[in-house]
C-alpha positions as CSV (number, residue, x, y, z in Angstrom):
1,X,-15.4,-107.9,10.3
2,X,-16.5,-110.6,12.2
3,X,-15.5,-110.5,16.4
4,X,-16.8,-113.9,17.8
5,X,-15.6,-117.1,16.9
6,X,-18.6,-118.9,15.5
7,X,-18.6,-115.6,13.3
8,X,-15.6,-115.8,12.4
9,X,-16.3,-119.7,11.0
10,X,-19.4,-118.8,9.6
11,X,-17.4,-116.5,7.6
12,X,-15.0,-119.6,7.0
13,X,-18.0,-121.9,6.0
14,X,-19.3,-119.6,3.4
15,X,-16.3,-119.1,2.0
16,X,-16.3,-122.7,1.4
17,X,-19.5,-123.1,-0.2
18,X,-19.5,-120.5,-1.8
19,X,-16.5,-121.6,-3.8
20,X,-18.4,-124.5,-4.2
21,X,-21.5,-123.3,-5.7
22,X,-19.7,-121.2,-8.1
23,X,-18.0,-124.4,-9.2
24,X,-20.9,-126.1,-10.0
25,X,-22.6,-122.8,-11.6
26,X,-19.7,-122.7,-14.2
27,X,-19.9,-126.6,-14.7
28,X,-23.6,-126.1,-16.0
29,X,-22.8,-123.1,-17.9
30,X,-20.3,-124.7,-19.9
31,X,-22.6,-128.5,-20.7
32,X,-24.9,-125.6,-22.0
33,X,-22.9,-123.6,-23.7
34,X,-21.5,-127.5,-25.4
35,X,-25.5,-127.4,-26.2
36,X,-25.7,-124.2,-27.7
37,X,-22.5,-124.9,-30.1
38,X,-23.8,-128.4,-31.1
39,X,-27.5,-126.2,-32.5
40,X,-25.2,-123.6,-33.7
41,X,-23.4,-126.2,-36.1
42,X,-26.6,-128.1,-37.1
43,X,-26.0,-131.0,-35.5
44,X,-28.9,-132.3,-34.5
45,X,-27.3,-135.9,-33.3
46,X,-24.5,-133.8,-31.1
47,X,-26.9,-132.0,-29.8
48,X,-29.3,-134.5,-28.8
49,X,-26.5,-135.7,-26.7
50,X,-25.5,-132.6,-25.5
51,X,-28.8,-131.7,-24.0
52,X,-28.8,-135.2,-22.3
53,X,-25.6,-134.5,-20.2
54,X,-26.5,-130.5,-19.9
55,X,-29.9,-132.0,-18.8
56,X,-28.6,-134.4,-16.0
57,X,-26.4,-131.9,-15.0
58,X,-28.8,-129.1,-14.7
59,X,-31.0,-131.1,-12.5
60,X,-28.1,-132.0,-10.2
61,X,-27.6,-128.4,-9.8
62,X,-31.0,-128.0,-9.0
63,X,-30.9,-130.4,-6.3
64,X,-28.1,-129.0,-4.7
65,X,-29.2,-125.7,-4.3
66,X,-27.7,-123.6,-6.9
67,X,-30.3,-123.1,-9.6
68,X,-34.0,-123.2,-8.7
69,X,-36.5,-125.6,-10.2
70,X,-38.3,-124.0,-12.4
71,X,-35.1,-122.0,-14.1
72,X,-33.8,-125.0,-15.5
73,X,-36.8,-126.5,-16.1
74,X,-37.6,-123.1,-18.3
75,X,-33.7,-123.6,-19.3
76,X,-34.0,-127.4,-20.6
77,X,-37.5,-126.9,-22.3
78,X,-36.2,-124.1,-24.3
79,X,-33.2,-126.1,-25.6
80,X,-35.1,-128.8,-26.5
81,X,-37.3,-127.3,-28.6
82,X,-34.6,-125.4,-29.9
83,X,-33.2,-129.5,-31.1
84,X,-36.0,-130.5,-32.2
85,X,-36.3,-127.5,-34.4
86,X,-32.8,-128.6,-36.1
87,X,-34.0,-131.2,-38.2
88,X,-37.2,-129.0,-39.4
């Protein structure tokens, strides 16, 4: 456990963010699993939209920290094509 002080808030702080972070972790999950229902129905309109909003919010994460770049860049391109394949 932590003895000094600006251990002890650096244990506080984390706590914090952490709490934080995993908000924002389960706020992307669900935009994409929105996406995944809106393919799984055939909706290729829904899903457009979807994958707009999951998009936007993927990037925020990004630029906050909690996902790196290239994940939901991987993430996004994947889905799209996955769209796009709908109306094939």
């Amino acid at each position: 456990m932590a003895n000094t002080s600006s251990a002890k808030k650096m244990v506080r702080k984390i706590e914090r963010r952490t709490a934080v972070n995993k908000a924002r972790r389960s706020r992307v999950r669900t935009y994409l699993r929105k996406v995944e229902e809106a393919i799984a129905s055939g909706d290729q309109a829904a899903a457009q939209d979807a994958l707009r909003v999951a998009q936007s919010e993927m990037f925020r994460a990004v630029s906050k920290g909690v996902v790196a770049k290239n994940t939901a860049s991987r993430k996004v391109s994947r889905l799209s094509s996955r769209v796009k394949a709908i109306s094939a």
